[in-house]
Backbone as JSON, one array per atom type, in Angstrom:
{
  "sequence": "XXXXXXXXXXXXXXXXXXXXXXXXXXXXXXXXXXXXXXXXXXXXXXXXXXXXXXXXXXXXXXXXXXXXXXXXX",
  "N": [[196.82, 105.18, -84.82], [196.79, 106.36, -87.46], [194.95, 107.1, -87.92], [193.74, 109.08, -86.79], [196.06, 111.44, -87.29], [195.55, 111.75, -89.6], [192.71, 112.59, -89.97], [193.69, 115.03, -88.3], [195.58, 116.22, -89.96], [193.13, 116.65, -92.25], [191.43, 118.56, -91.3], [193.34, 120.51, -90.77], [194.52, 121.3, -92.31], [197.14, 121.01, -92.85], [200.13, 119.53, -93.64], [201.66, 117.94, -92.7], [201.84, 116.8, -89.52], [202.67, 116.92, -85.78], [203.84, 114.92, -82.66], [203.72, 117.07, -80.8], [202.62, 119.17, -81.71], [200.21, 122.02, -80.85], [196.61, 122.26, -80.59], [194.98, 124.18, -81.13], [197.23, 126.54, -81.38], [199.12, 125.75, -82.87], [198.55, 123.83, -85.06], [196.0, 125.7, -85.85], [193.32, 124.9, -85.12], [190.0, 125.74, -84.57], [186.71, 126.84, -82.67], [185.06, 125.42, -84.47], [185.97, 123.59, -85.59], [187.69, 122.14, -83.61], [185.14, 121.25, -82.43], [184.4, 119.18, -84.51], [186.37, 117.29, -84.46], [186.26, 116.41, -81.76], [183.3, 114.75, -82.01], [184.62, 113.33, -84.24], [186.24, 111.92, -82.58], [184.55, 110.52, -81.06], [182.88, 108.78, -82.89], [185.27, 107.43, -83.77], [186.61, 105.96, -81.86], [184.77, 106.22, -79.78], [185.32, 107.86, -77.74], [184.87, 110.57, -75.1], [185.75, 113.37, -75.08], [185.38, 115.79, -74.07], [184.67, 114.85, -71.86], [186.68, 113.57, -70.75], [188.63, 115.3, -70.79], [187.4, 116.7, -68.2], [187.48, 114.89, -66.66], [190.18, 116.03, -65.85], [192.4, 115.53, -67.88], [194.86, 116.48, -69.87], [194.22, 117.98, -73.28], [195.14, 118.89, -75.24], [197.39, 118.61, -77.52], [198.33, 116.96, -79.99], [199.91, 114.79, -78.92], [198.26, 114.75, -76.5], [196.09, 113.83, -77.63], [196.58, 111.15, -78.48], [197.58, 110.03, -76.13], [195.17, 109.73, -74.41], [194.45, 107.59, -76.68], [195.76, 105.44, -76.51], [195.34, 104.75, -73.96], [192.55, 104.07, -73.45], [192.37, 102.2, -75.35]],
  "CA": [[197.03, 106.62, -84.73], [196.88, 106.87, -88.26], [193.5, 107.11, -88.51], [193.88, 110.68, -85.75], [197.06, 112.21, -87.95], [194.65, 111.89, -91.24], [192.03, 113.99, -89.85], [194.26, 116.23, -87.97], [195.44, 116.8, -91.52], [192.26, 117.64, -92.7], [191.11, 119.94, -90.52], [193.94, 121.55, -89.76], [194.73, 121.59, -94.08], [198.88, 121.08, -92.82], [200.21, 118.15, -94.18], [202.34, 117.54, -91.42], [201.26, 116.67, -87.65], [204.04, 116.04, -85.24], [203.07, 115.32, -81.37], [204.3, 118.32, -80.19], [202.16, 120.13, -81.9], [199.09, 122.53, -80.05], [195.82, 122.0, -81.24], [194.63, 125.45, -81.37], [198.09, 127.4, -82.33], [199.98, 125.33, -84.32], [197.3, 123.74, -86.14], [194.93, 126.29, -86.34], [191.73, 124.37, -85.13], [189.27, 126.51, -84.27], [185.81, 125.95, -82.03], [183.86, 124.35, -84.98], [187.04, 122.16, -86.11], [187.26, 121.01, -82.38], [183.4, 120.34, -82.21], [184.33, 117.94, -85.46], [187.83, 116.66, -83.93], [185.2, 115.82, -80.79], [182.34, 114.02, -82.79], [185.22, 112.37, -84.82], [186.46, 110.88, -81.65], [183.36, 109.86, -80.38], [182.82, 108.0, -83.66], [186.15, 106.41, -84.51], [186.97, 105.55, -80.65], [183.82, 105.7, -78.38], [185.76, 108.08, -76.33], [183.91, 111.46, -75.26], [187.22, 114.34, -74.86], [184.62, 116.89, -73.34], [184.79, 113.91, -70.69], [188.11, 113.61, -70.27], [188.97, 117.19, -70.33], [186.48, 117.14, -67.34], [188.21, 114.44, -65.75], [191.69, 116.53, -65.73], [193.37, 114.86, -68.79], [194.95, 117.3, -70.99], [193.9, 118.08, -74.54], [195.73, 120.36, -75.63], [198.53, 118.88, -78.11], [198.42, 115.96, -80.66], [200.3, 113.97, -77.99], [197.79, 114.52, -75.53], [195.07, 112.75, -77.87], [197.19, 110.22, -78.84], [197.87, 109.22, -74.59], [194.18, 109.66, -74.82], [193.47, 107.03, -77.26], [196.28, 104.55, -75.49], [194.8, 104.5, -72.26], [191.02, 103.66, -73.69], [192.03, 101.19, -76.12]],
  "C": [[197.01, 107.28, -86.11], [195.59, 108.09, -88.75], [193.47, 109.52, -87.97], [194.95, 111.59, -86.41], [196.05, 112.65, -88.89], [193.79, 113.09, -90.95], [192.47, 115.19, -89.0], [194.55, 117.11, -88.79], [194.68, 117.65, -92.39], [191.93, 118.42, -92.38], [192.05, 121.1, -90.16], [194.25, 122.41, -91.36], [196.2, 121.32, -93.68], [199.15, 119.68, -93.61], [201.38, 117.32, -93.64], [202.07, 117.72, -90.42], [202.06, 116.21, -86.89], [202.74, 116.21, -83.33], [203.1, 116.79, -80.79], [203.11, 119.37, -80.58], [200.49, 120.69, -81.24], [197.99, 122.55, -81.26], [195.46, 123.36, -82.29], [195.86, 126.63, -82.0], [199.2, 127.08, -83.41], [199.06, 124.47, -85.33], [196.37, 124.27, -86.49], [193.7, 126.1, -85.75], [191.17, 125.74, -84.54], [187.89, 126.05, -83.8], [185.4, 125.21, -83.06], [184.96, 123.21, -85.46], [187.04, 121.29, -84.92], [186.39, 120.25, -82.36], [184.25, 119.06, -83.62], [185.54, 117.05, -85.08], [186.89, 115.56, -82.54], [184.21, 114.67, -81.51], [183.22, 112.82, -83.63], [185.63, 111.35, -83.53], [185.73, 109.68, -80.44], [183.17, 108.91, -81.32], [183.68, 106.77, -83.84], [186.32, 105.45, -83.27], [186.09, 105.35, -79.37], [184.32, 106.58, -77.24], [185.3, 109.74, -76.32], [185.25, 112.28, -74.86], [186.37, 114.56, -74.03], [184.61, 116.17, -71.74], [185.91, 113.76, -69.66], [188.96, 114.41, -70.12], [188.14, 117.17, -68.54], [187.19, 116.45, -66.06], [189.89, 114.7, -65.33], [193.09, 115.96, -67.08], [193.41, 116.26, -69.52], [194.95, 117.29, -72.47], [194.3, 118.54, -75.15], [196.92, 119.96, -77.27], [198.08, 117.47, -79.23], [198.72, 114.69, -80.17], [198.87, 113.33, -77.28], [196.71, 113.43, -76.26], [195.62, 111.57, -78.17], [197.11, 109.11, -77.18], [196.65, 108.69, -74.34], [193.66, 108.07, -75.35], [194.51, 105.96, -76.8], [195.92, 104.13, -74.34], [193.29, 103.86, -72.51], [191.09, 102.81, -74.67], [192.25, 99.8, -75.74]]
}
């Protein structure tokens, strides 16, 4: 999970990421940070969100990618 804090980090520029926190209002992201939050997770993990958003999983929080990357590893 480190690897998913680090670039939450970057993208978001905070330098603290707790689960709790929402993608979009407490970190800021914005569509093109998503698109790269997406592409990163396709890279690091093989796992497609846009997918799993589709299949009812929620995306929404730091948590949620985290349950995310528990369940597919």
């Amino acid at each position: 999970m480190k690897d998913l804090i680090r670039e939450l980090q970057r993208l978001s520029s905070k330098k603290e990421v707790k689960g709790s926190d929402h993608l979009r209002t407490t970190l800021g992201l914005d569509s093109m940070k998503l698109i790269e939050l997406v592409v990163f997770f396709s890279e690091e993990w093989g796992i497609d969100l846009g997918e799993k958003a589709a299949e009812g999983h929620p995306v929404n929080t730091v948590s949620d990618l985290e349950k995310i990357i528990s369940e597919n590893s």
